[in-house]
KELUMTI-50132 format. One record per atom (N, C-alpha, C): residue in three letters; y, x, z. Coordinates in steps of 0.1 Angstrom, whole numbers, plus 5000, padded with zeros to 4 digits. Example, Ala and Ser with C-alpha at 12.3 -4.5 7.8 and 13.67 -1.06 7.14 Angstrom:
ALA494351325078ALA495551235078ALA496751325078SER497851285071SER498951375071SER500051295079
This chain:
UNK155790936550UNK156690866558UNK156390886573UNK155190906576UNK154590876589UNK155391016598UNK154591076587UNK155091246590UNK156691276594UNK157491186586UNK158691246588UNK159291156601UNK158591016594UNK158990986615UNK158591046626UNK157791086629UNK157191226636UNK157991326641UNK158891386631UNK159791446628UNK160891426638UNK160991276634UNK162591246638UNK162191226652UNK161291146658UNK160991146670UNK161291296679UNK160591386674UNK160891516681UNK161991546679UNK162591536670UNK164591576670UNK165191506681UNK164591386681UNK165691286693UNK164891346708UNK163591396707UNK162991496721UNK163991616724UNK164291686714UNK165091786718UNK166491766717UNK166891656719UNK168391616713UNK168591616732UNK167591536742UNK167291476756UNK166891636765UNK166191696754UNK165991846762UNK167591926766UNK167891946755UNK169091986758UNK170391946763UNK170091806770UNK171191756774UNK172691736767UNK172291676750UNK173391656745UNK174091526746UNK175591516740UNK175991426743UNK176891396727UNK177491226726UNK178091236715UNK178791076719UNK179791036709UNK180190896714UNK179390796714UNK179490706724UNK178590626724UNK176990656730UNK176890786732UNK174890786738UNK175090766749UNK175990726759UNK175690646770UNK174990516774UNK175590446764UNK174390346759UNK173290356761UNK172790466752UNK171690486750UNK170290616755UNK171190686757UNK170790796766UNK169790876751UNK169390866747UNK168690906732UNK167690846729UNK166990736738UNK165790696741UNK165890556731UNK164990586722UNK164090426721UNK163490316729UNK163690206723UNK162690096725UNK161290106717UNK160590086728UNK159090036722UNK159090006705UNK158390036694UNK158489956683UNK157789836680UNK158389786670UNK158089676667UNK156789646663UNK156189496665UNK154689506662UNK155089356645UNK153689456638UNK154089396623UNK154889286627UNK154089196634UNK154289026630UNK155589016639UNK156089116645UNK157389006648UNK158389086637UNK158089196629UNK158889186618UNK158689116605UNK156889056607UNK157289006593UNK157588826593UNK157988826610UNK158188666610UNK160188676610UNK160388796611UNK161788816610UNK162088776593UNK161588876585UNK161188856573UNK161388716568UNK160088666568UNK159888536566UNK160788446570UNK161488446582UNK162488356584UNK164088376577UNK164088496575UNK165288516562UNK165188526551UNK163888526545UNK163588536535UNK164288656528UNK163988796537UNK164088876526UNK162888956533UNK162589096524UNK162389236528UNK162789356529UNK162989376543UNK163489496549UNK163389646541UNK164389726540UNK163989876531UNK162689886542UNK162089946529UNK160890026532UNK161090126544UNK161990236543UNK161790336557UNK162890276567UNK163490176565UNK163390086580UNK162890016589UNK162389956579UNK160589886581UNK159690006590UNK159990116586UNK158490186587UNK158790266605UNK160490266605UNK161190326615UNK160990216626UNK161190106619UNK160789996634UNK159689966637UNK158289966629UNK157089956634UNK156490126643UNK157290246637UNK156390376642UNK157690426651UNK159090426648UNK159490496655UNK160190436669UNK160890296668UNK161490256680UNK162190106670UNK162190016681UNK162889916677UNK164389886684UNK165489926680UNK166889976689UNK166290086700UNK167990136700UNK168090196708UNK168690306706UNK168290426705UNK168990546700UNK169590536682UNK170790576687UNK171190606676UNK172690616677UNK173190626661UNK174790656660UNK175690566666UNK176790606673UNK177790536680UNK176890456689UNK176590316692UNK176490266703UNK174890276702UNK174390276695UNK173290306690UNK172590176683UNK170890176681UNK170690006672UNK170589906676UNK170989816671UNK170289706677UNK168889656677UNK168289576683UNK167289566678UNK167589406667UNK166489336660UNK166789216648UNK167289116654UNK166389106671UNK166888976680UNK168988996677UNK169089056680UNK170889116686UNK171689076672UNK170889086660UNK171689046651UNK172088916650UNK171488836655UNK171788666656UNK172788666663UNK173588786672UNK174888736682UNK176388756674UNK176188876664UNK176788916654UNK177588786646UNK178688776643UNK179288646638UNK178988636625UNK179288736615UNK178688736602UNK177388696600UNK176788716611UNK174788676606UNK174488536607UNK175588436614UNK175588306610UNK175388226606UNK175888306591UNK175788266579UNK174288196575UNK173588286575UNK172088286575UNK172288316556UNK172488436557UNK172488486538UNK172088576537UNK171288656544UNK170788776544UNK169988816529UNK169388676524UNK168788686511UNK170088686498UNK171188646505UNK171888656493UNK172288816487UNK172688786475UNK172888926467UNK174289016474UNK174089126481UNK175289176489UNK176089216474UNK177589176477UNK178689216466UNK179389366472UNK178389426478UNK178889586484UNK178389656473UNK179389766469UNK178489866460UNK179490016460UNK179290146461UNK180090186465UNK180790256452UNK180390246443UNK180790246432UNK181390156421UNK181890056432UNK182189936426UNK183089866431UNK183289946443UNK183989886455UNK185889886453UNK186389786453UNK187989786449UNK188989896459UNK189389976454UNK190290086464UNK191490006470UNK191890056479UNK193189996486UNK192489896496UNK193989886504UNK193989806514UNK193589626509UNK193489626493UNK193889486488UNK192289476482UNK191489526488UNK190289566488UNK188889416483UNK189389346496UNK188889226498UNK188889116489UNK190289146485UNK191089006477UNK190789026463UNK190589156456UNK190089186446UNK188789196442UNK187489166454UNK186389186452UNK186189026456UNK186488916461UNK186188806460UNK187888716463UNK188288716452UNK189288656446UNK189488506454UNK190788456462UNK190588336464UNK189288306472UNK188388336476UNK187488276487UNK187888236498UNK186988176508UNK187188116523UNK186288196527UNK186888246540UNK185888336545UNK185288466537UNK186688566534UNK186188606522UNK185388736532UNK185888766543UNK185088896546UNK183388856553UNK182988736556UNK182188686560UNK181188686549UNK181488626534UNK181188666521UNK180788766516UNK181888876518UNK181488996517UNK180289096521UNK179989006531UNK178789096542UNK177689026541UNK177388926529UNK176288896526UNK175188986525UNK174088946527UNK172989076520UNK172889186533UNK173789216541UNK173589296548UNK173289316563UNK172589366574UNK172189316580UNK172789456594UNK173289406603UNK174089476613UNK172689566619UNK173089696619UNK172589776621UNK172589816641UNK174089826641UNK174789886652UNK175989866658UNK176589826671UNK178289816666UNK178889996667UNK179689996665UNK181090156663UNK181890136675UNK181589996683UNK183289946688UNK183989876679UNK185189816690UNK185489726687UNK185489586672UNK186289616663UNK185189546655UNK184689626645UNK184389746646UNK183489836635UNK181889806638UNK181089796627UNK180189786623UNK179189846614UNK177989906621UNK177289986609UNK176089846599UNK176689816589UNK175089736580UNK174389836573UNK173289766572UNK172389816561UNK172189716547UNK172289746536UNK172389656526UNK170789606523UNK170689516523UNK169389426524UNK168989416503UNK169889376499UNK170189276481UNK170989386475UNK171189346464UNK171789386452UNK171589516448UNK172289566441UNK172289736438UNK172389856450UNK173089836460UNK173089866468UNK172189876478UNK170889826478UNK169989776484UNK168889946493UNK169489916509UNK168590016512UNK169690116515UNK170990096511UNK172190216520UNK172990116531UNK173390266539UNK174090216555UNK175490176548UNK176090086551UNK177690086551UNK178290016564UNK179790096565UNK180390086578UNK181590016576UNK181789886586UNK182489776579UNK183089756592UNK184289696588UNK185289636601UNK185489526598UNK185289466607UNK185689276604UNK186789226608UNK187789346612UNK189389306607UNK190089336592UNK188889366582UNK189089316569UNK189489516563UNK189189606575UNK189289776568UNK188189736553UNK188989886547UNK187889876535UNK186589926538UNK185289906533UNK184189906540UNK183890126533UNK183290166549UNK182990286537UNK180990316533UNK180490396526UNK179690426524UNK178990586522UNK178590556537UNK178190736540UNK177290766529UNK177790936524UNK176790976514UNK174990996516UNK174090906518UNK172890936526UNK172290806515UNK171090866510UNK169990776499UNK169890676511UNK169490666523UNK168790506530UNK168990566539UNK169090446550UNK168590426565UNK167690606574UNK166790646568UNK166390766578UNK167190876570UNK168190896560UNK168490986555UNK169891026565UNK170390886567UNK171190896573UNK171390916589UNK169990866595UNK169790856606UNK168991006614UNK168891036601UNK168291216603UNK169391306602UNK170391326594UNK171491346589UNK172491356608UNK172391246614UNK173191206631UNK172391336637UNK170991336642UNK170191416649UNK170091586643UNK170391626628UNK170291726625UNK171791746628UNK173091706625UNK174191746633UNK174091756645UNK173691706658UNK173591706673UNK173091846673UNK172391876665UNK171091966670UNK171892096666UNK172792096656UNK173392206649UNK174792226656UNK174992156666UNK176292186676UNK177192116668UNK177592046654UNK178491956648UNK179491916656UNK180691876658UNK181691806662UNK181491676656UNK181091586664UNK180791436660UNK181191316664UNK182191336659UNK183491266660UNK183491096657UNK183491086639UNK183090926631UNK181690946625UNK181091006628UNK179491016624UNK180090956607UNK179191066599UNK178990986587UNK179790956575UNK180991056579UNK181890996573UNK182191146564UNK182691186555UNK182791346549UNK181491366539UNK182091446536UNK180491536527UNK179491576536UNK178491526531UNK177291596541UNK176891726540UNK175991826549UNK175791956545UNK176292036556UNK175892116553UNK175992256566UNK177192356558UNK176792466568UNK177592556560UNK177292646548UNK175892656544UNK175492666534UNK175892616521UNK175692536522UNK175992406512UNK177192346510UNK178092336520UNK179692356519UNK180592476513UNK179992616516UNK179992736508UNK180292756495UNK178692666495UNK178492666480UNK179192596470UNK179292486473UNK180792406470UNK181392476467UNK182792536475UNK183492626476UNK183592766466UNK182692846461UNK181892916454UNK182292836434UNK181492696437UNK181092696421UNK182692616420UNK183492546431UNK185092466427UNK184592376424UNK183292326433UNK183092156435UNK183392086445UNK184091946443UNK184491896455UNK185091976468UNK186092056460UNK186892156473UNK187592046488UNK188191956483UNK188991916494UNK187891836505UNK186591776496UNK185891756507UNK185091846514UNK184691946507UNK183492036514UNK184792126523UNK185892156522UNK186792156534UNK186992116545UNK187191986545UNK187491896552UNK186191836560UNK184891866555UNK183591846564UNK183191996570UNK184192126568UNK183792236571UNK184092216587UNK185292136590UNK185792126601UNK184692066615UNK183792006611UNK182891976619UNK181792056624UNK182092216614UNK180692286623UNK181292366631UNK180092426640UNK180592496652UNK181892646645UNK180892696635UNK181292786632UNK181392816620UNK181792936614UNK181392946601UNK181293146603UNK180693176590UNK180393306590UNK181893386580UNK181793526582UNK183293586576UNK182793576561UNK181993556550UNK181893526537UNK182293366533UNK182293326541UNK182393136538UNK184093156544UNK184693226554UNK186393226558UNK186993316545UNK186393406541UNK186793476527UNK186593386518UNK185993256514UNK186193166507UNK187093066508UNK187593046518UNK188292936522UNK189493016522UNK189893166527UNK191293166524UNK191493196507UNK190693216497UNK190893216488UNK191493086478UNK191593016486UNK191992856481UNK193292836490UNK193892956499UNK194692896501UNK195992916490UNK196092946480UNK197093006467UNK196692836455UNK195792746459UNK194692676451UNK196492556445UNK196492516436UNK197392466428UNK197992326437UNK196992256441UNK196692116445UNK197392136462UNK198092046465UNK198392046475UNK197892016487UNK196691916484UNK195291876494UNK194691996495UNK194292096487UNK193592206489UNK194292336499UNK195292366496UNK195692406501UNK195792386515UNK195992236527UNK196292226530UNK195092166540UNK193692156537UNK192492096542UNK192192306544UNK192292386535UNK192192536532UNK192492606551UNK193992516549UNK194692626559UNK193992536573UNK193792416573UNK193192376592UNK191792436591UNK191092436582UNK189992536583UNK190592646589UNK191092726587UNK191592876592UNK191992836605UNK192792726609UNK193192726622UNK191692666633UNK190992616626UNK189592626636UNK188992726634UNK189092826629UNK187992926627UNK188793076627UNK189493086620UNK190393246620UNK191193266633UNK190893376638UNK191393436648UNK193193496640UNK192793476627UNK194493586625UNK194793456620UNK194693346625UNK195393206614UNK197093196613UNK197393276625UNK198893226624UNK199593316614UNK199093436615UNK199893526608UNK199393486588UNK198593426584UNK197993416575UNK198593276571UNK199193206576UNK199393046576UNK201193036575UNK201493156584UNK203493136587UNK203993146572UNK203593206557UNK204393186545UNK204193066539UNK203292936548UNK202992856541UNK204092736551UNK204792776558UNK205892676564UNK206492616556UNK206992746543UNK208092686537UNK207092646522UNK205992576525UNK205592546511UNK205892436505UNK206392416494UNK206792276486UNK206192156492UNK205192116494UNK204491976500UNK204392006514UNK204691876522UNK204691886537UNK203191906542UNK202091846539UNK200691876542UNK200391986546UNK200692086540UNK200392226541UNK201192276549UNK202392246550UNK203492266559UNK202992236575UNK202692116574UNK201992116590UNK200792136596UNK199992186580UNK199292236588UNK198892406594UNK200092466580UNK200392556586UNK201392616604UNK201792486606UNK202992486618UNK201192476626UNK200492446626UNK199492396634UNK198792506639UNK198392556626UNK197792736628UNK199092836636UNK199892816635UNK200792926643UNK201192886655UNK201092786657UNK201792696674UNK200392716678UNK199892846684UNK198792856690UNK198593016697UNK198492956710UNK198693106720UNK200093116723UNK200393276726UNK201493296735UNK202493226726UNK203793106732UNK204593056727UNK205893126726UNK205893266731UNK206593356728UNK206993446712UNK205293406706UNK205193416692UNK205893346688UNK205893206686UNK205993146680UNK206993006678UNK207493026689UNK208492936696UNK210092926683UNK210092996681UNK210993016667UNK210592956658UNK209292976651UNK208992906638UNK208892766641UNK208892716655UNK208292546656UNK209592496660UNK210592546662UNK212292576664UNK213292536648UNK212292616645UNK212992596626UNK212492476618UNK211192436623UNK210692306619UNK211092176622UNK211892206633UNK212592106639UNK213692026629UNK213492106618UNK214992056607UNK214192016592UNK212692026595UNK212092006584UNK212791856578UNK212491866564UNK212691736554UNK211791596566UNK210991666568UNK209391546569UNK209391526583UNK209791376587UNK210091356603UNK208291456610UNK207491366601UNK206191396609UNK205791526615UNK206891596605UNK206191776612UNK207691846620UNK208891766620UNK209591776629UNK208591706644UNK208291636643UNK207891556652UNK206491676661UNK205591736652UNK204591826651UNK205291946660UNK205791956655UNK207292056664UNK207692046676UNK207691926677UNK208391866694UNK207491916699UNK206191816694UNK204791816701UNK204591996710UNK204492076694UNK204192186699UNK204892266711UNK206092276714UNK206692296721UNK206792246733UNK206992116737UNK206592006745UNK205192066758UNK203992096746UNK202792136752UNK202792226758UNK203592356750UNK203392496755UNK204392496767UNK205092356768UNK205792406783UNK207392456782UNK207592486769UNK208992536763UNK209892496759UNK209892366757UNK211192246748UNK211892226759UNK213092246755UNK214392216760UNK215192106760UNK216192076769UNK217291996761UNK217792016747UNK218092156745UNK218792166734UNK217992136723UNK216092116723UNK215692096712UNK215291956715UNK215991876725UNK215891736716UNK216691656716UNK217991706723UNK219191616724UNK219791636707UNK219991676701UNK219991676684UNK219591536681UNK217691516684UNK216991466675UNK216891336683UNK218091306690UNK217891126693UNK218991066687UNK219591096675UNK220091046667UNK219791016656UNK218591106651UNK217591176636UNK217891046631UNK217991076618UNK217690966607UNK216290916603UNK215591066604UNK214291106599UNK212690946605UNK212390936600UNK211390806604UNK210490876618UNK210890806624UNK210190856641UNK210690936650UNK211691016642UNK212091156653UNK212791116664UNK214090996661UNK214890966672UNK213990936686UNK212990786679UNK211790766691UNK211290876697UNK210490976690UNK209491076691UNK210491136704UNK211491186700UNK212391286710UNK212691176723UNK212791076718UNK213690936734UNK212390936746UNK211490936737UNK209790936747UNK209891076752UNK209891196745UNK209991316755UNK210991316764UNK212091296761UNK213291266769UNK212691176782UNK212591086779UNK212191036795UNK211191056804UNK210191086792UNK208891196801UNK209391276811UNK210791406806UNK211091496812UNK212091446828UNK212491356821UNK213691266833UNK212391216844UNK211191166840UNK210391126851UNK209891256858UNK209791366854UNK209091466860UNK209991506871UNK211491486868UNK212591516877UNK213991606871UNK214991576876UNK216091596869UNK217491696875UNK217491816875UNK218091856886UNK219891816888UNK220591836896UNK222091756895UNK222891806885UNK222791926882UNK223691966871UNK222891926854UNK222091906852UNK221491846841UNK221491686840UNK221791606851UNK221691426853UNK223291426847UNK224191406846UNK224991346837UNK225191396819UNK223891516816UNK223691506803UNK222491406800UNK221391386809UNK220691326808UNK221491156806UNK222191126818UNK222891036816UNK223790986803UNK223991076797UNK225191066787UNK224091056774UNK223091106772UNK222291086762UNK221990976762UNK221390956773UNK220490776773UNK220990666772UNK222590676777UNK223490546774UNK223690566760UNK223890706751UNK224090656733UNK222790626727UNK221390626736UNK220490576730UNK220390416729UNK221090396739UNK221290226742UNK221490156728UNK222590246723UNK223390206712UNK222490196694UNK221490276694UNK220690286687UNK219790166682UNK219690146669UNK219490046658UNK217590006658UNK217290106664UNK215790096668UNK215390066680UNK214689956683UNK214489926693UNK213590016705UNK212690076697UNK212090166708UNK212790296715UNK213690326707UNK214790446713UNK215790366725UNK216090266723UNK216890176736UNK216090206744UNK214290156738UNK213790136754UNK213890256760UNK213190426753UNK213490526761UNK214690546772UNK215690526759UNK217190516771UNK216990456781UNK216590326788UNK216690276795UNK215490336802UNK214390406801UNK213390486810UNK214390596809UNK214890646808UNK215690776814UNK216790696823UNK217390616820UNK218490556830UNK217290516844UNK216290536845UNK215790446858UNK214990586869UNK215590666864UNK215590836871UNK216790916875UNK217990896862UNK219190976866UNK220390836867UNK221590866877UNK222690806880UNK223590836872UNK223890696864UNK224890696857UNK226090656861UNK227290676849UNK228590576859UNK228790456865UNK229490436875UNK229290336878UNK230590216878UNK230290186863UNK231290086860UNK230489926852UNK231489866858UNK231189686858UNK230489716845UNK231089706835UNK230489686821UNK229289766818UNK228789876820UNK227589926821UNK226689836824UNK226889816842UNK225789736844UNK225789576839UNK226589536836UNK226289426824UNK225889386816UNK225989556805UNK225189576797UNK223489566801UNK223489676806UNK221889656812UNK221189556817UNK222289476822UNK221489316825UNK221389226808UNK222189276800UNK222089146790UNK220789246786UNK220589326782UNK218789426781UNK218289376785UNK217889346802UNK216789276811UNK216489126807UNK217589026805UNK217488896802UNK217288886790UNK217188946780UNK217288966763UNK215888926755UNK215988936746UNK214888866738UNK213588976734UNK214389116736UNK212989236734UNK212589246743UNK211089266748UNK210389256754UNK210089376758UNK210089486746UNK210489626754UNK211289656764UNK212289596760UNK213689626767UNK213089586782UNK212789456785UNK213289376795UNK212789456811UNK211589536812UNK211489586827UNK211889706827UNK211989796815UNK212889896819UNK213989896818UNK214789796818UNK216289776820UNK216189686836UNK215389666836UNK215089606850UNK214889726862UNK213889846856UNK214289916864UNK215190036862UNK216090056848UNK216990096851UNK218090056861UNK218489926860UNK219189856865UNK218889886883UNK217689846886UNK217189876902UNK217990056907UNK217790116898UNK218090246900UNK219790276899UNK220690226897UNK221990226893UNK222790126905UNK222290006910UNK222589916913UNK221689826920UNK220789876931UNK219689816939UNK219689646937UNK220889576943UNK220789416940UNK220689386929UNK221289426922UNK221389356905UNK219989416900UNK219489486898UNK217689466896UNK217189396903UNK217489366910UNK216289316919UNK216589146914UNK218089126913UNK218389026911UNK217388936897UNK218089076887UNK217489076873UNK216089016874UNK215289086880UNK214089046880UNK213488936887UNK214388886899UNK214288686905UNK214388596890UNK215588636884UNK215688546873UNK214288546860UNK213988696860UNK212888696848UNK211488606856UNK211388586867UNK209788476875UNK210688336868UNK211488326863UNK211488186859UNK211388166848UNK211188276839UNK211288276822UNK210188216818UNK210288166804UNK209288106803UNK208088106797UNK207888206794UNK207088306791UNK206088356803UNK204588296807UNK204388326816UNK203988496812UNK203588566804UNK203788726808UNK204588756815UNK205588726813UNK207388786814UNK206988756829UNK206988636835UNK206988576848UNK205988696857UNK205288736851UNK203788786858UNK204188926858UNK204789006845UNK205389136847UNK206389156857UNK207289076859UNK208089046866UNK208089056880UNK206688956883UNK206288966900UNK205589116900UNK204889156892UNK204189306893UNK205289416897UNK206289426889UNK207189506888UNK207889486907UNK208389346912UNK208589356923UNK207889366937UNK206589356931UNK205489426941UNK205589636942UNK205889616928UNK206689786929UNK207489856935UNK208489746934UNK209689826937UNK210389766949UNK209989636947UNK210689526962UNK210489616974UNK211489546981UNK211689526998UNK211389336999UNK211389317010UNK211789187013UNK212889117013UNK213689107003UNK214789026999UNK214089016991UNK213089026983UNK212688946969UNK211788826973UNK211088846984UNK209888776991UNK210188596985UNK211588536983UNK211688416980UNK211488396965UNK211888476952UNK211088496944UNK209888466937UNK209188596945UNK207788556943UNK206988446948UNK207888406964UNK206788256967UNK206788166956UNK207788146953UNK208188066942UNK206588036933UNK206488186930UNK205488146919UNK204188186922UNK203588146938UNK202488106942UNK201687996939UNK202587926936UNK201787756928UNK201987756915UNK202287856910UNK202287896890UNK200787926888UNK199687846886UNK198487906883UNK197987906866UNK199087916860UNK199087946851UNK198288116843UNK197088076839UNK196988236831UNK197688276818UNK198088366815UNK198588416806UNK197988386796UNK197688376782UNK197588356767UNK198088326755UNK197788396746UNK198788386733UNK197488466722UNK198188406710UNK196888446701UNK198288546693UNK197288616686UNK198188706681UNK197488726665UNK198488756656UNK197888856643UNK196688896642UNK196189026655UNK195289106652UNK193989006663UNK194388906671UNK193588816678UNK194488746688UNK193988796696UNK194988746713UNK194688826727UNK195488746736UNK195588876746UNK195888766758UNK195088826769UNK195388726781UNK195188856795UNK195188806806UNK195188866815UNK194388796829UNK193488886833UNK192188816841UNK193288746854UNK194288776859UNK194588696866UNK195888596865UNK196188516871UNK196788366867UNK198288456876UNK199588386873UNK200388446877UNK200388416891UNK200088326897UNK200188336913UNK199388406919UNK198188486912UNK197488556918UNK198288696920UNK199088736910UNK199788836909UNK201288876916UNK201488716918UNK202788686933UNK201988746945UNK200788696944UNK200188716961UNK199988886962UNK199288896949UNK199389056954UNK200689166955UNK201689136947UNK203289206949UNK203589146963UNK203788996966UNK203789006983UNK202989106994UNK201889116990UNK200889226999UNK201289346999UNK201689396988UNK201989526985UNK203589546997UNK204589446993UNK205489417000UNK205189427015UNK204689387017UNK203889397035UNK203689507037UNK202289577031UNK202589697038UNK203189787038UNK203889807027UNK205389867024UNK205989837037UNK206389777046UNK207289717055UNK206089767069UNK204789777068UNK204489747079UNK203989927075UNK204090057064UNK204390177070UNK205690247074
């Protein structure tokens, strides 16, 4: 054991020699903490009444107590008491994690402890927070049960928990450092088949575990031309996952990917389909501008959408390839196309193209999805539409309306169509009752105001109201109070006037 910590210590030496980098080592720069001395692990111990795995134990007394490590890196035992789950004080109890036992699906929780209170807090018995991932992801180590002595990576907004394939704690944490060192793409640490390209090969070779030793191929730097002569040999493979994990391998690694990948556009399942469109929308767009053209009519919004994208990037999409698709039936395309559409309206619009632009974004208005309205109304706040009563009427019942998307880009459509009546629009939204609304409101006329709004915003100088509201996923506030946000749209106002 001594020996192999030894080991690992010099891996994380040359991880610092070479000036590597990965998510999260800012934190930590690669460096350890001092290790732990027996007695404040075995008073750790003792006061939870369990015992630590063995080569975690042996990692905190010889190699470092926090500090380097995956994603944010470790904590050290103190840091686990801030953790909300460790609360509990159940570290002795029997962890109900097992990864071979673990309920599939999203309904994950509810089927592994039926009816409980506090069921995900339950769930993470036995285990003891290793590290955070961000936001609420979490690395434990299983303390209890069958499980006892593997990492599992847990979100405490109730994701299903996963379990990287690694026997314990240094298998896994050796596993981080031997990727670094091997040039890996290290992206979710931990997560895929483990192994190199050897060993992924070999997979490949005997027709084990094809879709994953694929899909973990993607993370090494490279691969050799006997392991690409394996992998396109699976691209003909029955299964449509195969085929289709087959073909992005080729587009990270094969220099002829596009020409090897374009008969698989038209293949029966869309997976393969996009990720054949993926391998060919690459390099001169002269190639290829046709095939991502013809995709644009695919069955599968997603790889129409893949399409936009492609084109979009290479600099080449046209009107003609998205005025079609703001009508799409297809799930996302109308949106997908209304957001490029107004991207392109912000970059600038020349006179003879502003009343198509115009004419599209008013029948987006009309559209049953609310986020295609909103684009419309971000392209209306660039090009001049007609100018009739009822229009801008319309656009005011948008600004005062109950979507919340809608409401400042119909505000600044409206500004752009008809200077008073936005501006107006937006006096009336500082009185809504909704202090966001009030606070977007003054922001927006720190933007766009002159001093005719200046009576407005005084208004809601003595609003010291901060924002808050709890939400589903938690809640959401805003560091400053809305009169802080009047004072500053007045300032802005000022020197606007005083250049």
């Amino acid at each position: 054991m001594r020996e192999r910590l030894d080991g690992i210590i010099a891996k994380l030496a040359a991880v610092r020699e070479r000036g590597l980098k990965c998510f999260g080592s800012a934190a930590h720069c690669f460096e350890l903490r001092p290790p732990a001395a027996e007695a404040e692990v075995a008073a750790f111990e003792a006061a939870r009444r369990v015992r630590l795995p063995e080569d975690y134990r042996a990692f905190l007394l010889h190699a470092g107590h926090g500090g380097a490590g995956p994603f944010y890196g470790l904590m050290t035992l103190a840091a686990c008491d801030d953790a909300r789950y460790e609360a509990l004080d159940d570290l002795d109890a029997e962890c109900p994690l097992h990864p071979d036992t673990l309920p599939p699906g999203d309904g994950w929780l509810e089927a592994l402890l039926p009816g409980e209170e506090e069921a995900m807090d339950r769930a993470l018995r036995g285990t003891l927070s290793l590290g955070s991932q961000g936001c609420s992801y979490y690395t434990q180590l299983v303390l209890t049960g069958p499980a006892r002595g593997q990492v599992v990576y847990i979100d405490l907004d109730g994701g299903r928990p996963y379990f990287p394939e690694s026997a314990g704690f240094l298998d896994w944490y050796e596993r981080w450092l031997d990727e670094l060192l091997a040039g890996c793409k290290i992206h979710w640490f931990g997560t895929g088949m483990p192994g190199f390209e050897s060993e992924l090969a070999d997979a490949l070779r005997r027709g084990e575990r094809l879709a994953d030793a694929l899909a973990a191929m993607r993370r090494l730097p490279q691969i050799g031309e006997g392991t690409l002569d394996r992998v396109i040999a699976r691209l003909d493979h029955p299964d449509a996952r195969i085929r289709e994990r087959a073909l992005q391998v080729l587009g990270d690694f094969d220099g002829d990917a596009g020409a090897r990948a374009r008969p698989f556009l038209r293949d029966p399942e869309p997976g393969p389909r996009r990720a054949a469109l993926d391998c060919v929308c690459k390099g001169d767009a002269a190639r290829w501008a046709a095939d991502a053209r013809a995709m644009l009519e695919d069955a599968d919004g997603s790889i129409a959408a893949a399409a936009l994208s492609a084109l979009d990037d290479a600099k080449v999409m046209t009107l003609a390839d998205l005025l079609p698709r703001l009508g799409d039936a297809r799930q996302g395309v109308a949106a997908d196309a209304g957001r490029r559409l107004a991207a392109m309206a912000g970059r600038g619009v020349s006179p003879a193209d502003a009343p198509v632009f115009a004419a599209a974004a008013t029948a987006m208005l009309d559209h049953a999805e609310p986020r295609v309205a909103m684009h419309g109304l971000q392209v209306l706040a660039h090009v001049d539409a007609p100018e009739l009563p009822e229009f801008l009427a319309r656009l005011r019942a948008f600004a005062l309306g109950e979507e919340p998307s809608h409401r400042l880009n119909a505000c600044r459509a409206l500004v752009r169509q008809d200077r008073a009546a936005g501006f107006d629009a937006l006096a009336e939204l500082t009185r809504h009752a909704d202090p966001f609304v009030r606070q977007d409101a003054a922001r927006t006329l720190g933007e766009l105001g002159d001093a005719r709004v200046r009576p407005a915003l005084e208004r809601l100088l003595e609003d010291e109201t901060k924002p808050f509201e709890r939400t589903a996923t938690g809640s959401r506030t805003n560091i400053y109070r809305v009169c802080d946000t009047a004072r500053m749209a007045l300032e802005a106002i000022a020197r606007r006037g005083e250049a």
